[in-house]
MARNU-536726 format. One record per residue: residue in three letters; residue number from 1; x, y, z negated of N, C-alpha, C in turn. Coordinates in nm, 3 decimals, padded with zeros to 5 digits. Layout:
! residues N
R,residu,num,n_east,n_north,n_up,ca_east,ca_north,ca_up,c_east,c_north,c_up
R,Ala,NUM,X,Y,Z,X,Y,Z,X,Y,Z
...
END
This chain:
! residues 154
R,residu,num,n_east,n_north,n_up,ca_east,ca_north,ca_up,c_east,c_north,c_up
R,Unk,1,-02.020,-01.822,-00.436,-01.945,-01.881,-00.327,-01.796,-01.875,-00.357
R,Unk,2,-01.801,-01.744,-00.440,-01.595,-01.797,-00.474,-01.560,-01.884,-00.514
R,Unk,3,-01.626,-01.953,-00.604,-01.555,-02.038,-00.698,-01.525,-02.172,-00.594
R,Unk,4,-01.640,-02.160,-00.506,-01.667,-02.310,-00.412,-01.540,-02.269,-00.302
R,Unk,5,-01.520,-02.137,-00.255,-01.429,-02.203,-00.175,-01.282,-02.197,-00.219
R,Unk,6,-01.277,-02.150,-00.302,-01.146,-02.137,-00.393,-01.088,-02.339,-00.448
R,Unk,7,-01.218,-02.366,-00.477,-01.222,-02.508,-00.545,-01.168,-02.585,-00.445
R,Unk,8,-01.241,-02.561,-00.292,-01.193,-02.649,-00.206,-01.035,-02.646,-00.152
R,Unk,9,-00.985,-02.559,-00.179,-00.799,-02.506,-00.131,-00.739,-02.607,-00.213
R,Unk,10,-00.744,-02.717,-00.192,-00.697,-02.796,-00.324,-00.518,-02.808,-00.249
R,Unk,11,-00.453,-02.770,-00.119,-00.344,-02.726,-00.075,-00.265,-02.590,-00.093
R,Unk,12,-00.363,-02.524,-00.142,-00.287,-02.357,-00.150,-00.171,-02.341,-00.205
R,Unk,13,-00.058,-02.258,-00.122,00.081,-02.260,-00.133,00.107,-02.123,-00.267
R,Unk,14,-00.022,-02.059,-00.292,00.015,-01.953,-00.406,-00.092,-01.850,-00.408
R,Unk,15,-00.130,-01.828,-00.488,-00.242,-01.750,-00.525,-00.208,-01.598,-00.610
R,Unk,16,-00.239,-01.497,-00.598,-00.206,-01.399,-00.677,-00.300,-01.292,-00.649
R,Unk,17,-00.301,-01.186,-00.734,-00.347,-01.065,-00.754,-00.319,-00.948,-00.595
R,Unk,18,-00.403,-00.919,-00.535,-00.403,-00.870,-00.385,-00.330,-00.739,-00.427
R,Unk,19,-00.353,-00.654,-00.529,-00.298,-00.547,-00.540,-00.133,-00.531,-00.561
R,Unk,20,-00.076,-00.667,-00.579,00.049,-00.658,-00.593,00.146,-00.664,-00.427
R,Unk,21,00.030,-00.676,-00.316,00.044,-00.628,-00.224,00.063,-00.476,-00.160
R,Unk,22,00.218,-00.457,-00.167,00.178,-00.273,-00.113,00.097,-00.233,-00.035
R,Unk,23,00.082,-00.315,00.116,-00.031,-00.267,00.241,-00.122,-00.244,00.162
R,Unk,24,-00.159,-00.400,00.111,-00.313,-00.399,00.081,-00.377,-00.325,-00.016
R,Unk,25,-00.259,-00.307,-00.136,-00.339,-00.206,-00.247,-00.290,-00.070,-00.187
R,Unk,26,-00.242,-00.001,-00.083,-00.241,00.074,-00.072,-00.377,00.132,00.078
R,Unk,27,-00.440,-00.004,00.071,-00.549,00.034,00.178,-00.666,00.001,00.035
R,Unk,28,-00.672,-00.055,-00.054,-00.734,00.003,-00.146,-00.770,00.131,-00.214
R,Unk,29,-00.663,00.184,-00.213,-00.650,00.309,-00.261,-00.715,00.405,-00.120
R,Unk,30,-00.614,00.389,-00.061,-00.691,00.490,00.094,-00.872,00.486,00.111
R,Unk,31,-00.885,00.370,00.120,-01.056,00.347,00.143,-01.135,00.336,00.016
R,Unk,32,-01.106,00.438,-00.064,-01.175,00.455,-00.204,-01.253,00.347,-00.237
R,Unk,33,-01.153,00.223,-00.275,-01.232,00.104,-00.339,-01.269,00.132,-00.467
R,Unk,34,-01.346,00.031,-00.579,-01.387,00.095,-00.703,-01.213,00.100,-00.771
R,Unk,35,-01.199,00.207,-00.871,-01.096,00.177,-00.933,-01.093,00.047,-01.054
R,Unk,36,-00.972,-00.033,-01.033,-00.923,-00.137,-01.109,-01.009,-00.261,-01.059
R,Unk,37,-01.058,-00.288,-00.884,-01.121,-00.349,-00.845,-01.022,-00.469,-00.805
R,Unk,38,-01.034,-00.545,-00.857,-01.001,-00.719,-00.799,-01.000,-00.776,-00.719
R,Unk,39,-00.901,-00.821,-00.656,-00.929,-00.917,-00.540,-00.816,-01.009,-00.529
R,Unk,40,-00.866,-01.154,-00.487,-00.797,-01.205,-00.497,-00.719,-01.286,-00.358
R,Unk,41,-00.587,-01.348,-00.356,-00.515,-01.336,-00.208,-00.452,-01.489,-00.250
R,Unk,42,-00.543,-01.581,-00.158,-00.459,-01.757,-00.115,-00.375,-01.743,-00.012
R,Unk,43,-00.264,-01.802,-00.034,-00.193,-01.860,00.065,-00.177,-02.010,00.120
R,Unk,44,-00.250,-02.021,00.192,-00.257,-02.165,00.241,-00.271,-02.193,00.386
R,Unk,45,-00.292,-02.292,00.428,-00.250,-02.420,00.519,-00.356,-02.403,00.643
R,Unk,46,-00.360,-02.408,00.763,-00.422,-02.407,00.895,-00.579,-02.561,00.817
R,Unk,47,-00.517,-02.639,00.780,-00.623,-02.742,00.776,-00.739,-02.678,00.653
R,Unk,48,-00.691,-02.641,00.598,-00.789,-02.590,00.480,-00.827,-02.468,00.510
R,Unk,49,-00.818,-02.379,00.606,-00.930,-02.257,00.637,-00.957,-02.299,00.744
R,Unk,50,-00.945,-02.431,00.857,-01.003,-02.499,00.910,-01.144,-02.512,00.882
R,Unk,51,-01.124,-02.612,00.762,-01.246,-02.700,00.690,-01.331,-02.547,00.618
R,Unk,52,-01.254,-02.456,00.553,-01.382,-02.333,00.515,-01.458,-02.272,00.684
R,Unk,53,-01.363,-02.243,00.765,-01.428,-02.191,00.845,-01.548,-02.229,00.924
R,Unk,54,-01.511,-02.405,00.906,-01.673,-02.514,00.959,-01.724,-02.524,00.816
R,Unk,55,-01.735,-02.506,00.757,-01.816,-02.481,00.618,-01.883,-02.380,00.617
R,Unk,56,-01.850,-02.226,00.607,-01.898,-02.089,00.586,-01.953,-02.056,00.709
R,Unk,57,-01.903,-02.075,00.834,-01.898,-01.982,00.937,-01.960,-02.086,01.055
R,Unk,58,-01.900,-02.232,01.042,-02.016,-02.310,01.127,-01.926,-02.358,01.286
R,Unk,59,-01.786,-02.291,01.263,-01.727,-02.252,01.342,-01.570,-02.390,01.319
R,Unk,60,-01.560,-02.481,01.382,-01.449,-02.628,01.348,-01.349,-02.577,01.415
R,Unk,61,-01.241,-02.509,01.382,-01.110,-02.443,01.441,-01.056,-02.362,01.331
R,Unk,62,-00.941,-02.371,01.321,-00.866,-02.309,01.264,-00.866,-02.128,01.219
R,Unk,63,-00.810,-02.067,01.149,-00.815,-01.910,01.171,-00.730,-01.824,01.070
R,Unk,64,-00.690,-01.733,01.115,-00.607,-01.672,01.026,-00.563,-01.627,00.894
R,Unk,65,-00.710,-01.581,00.883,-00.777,-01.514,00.789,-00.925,-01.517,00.773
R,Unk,66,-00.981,-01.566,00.676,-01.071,-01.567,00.585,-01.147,-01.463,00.488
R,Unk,67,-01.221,-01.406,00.452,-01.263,-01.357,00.357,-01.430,-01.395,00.247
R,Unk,68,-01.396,-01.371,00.125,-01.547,-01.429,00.082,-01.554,-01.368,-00.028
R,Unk,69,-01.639,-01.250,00.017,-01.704,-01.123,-00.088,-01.781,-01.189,-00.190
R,Unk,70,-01.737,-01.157,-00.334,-01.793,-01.169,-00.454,-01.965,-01.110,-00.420
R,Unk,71,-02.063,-01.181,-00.506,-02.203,-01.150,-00.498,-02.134,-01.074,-00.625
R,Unk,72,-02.232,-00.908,-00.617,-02.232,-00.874,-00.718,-02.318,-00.883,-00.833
R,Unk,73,-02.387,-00.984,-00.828,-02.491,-01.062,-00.928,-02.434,-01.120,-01.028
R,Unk,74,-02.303,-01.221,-00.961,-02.217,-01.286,-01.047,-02.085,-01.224,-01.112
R,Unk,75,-02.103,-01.120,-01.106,-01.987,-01.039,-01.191,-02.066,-01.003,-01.325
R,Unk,76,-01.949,-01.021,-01.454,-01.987,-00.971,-01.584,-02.012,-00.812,-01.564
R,Unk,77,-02.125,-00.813,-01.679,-02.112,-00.694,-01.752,-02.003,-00.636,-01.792
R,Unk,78,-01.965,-00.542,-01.776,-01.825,-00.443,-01.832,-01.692,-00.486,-01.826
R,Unk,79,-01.720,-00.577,-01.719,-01.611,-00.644,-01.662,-01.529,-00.542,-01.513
R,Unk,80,-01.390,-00.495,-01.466,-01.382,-00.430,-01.337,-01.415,-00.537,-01.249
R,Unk,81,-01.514,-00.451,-01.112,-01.534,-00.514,-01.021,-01.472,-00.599,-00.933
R,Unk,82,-01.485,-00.712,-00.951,-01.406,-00.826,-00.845,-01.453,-00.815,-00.669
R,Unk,83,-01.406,-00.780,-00.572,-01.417,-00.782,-00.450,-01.444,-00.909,-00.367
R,Unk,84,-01.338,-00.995,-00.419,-01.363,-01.108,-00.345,-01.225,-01.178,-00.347
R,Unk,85,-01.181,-01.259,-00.262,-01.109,-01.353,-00.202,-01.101,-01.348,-00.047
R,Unk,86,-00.928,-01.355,-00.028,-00.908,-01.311,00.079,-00.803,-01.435,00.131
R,Unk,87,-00.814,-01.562,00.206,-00.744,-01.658,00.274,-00.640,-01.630,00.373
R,Unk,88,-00.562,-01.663,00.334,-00.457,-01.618,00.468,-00.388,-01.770,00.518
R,Unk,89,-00.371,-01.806,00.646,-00.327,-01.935,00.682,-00.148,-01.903,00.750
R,Unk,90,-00.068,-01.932,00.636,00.121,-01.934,00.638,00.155,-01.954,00.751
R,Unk,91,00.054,-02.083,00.821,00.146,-02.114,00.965,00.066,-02.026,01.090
R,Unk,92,-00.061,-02.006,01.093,-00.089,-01.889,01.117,-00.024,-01.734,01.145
R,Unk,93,00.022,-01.696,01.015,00.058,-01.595,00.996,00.229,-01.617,01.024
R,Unk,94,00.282,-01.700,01.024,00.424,-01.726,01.118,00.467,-01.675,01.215
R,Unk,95,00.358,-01.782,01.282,00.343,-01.739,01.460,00.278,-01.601,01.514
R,Unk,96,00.180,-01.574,01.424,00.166,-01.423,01.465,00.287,-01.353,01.403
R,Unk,97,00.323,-01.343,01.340,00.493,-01.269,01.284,00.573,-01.275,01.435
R,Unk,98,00.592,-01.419,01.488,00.699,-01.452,01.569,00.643,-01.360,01.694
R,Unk,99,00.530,-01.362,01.749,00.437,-01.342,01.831,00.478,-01.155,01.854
R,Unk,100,00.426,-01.139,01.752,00.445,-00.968,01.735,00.609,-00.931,01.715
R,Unk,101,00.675,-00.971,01.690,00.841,-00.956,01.685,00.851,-00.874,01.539
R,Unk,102,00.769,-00.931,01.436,00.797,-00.879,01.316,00.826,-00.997,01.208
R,Unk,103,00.843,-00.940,01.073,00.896,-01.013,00.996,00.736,-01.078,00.930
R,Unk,104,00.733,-01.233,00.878,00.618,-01.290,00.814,00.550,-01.136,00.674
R,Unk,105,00.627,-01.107,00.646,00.586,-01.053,00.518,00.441,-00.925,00.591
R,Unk,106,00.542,-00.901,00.665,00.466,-00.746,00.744,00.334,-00.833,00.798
R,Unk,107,00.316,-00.939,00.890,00.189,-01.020,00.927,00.095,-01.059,00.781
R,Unk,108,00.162,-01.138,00.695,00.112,-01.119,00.560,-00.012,-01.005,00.512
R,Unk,109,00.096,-00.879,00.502,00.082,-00.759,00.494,-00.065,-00.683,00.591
R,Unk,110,-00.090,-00.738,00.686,-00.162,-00.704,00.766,-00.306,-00.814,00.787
R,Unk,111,-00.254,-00.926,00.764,-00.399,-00.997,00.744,-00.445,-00.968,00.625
R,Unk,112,-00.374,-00.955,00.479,-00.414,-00.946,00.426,-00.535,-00.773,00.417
R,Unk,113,-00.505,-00.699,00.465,-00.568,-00.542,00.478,-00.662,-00.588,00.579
R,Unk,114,-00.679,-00.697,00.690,-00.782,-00.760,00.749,-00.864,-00.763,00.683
R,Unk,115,-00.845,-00.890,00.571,-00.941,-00.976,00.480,-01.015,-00.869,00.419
R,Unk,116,-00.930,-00.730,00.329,-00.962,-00.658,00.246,-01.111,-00.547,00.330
R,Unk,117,-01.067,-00.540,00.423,-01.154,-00.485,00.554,-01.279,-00.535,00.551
R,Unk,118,-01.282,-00.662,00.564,-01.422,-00.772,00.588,-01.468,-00.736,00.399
R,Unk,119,-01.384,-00.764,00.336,-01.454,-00.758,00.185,-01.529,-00.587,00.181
R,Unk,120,-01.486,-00.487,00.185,-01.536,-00.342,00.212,-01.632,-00.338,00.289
R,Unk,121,-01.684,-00.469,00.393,-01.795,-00.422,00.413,-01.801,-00.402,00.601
R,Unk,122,-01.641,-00.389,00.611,-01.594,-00.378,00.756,-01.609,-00.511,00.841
R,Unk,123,-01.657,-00.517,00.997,-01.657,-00.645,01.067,-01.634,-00.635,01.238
R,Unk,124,-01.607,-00.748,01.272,-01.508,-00.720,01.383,-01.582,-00.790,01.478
R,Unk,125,-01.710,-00.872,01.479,-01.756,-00.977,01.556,-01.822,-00.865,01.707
R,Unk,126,-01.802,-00.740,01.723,-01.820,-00.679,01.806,-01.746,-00.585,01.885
R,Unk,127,-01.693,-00.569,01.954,-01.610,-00.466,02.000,-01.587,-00.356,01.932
R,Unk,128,-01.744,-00.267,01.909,-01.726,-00.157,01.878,-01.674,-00.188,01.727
R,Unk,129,-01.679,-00.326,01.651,-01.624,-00.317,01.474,-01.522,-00.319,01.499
R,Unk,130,-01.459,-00.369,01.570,-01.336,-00.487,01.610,-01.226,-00.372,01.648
R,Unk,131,-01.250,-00.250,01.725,-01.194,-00.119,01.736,-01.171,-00.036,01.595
R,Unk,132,-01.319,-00.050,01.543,-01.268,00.039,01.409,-01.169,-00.018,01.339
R,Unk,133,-01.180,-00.151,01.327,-01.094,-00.222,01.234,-00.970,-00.216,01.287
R,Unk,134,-00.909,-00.219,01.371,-00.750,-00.215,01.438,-00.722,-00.039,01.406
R,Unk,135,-00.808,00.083,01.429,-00.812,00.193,01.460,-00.750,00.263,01.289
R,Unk,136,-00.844,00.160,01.166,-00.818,00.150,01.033,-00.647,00.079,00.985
R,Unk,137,-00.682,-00.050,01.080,-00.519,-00.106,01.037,-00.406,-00.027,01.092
R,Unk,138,-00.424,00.043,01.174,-00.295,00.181,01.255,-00.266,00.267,01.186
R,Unk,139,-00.411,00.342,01.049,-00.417,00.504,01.017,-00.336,00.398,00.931
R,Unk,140,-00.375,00.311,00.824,-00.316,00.201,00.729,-00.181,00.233,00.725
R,Unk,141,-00.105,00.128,00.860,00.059,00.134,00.850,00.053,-00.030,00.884
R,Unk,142,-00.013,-00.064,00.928,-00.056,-00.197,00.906,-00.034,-00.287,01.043
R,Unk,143,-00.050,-00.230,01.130,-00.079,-00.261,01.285,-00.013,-00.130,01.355
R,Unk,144,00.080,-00.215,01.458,00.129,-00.116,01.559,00.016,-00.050,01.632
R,Unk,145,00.023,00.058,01.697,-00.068,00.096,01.815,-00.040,00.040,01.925
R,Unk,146,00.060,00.003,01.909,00.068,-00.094,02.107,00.054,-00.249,02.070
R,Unk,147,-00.039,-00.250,01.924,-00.051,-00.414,01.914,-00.227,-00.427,01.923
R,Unk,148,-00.276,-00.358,02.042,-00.443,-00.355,01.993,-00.461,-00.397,02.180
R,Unk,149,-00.566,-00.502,02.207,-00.594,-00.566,02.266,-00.684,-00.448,02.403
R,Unk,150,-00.617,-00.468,02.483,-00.681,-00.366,02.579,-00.818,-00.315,02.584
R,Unk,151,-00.874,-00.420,02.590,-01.046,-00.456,02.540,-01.093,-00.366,02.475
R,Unk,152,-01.008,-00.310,02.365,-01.050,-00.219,02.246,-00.998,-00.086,02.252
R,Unk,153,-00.917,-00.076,02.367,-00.890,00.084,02.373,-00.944,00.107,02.486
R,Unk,154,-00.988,00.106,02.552,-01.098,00.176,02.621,-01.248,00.278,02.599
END
């Protein structure tokens, strides 16, 4: 599935190595990922994780963040483990910047440790995930504590 939805970003504003992210390789490191594990981080466009999200998820609306865990079938032999691919949507991640009264990089910074979350295995489609995961992005550095949705501190 990486290659397919990677193929389809035929808009992506920049692609790079997730670990050259401080949050994120440093929530690598915290959540004992494999060492010298891979992952990879798009930056692109509201219309193109649009079109993945009614593709993968079934779901025709836009979204922040994306993720799409490597099968570990399709990884080489003696190759370090690749994690996955992690989508982040610029104009998205703007307005949540503007939204939260922080700078884009820090929202960046924080979807991206999202995505990395969903790749580890972590998921949010329930309250009780959806708590751990904010509860993770706080111990992180990642997410304010007065940025977590009432819903979830209770």
């Amino acid at each position: 599935m990486r290659k397919t939805a990677v193929e389809m970003l035929r808009h992506s504003v920049y692609v790079r190595n997730v670990r050259e992210d401080v949050a994120a390789a440093a929530a690598l490191e915290r959540l004992a990922a494999p060492p010298a594990a891979g992952v990879g981080l798009v930056l692109t466009t509201d219309e193109a994780l649009r079109q993945l999200n009614r593709t993968y998820r079934g779901q025709d609306q836009a979204t922040d963040v994306l993720s799409f865990a490597m099968d570990p079938g399709d990884q080489e032999p003696g190759e370090p483990p690749y994690l996955g691919d992690i989508l982040v949507s610029v104009p998205r991640a703007a307005a949540g910047a503007s939204l939260a009264g922080h700078p884009l990089a820090d929202e960046l910074g924080l979807l991206a440790v999202h995505g990395l979350l969903h790749l580890l295995g972590h998921e949010d489609d329930t309250a009780a995930g959806a708590a751990a995961m904010y509860r993770l992005e706080i111990e992180l550095g990642v997410r304010r504590p007065d940025d977590v949705p009432d819903d979830l501190t209770s």
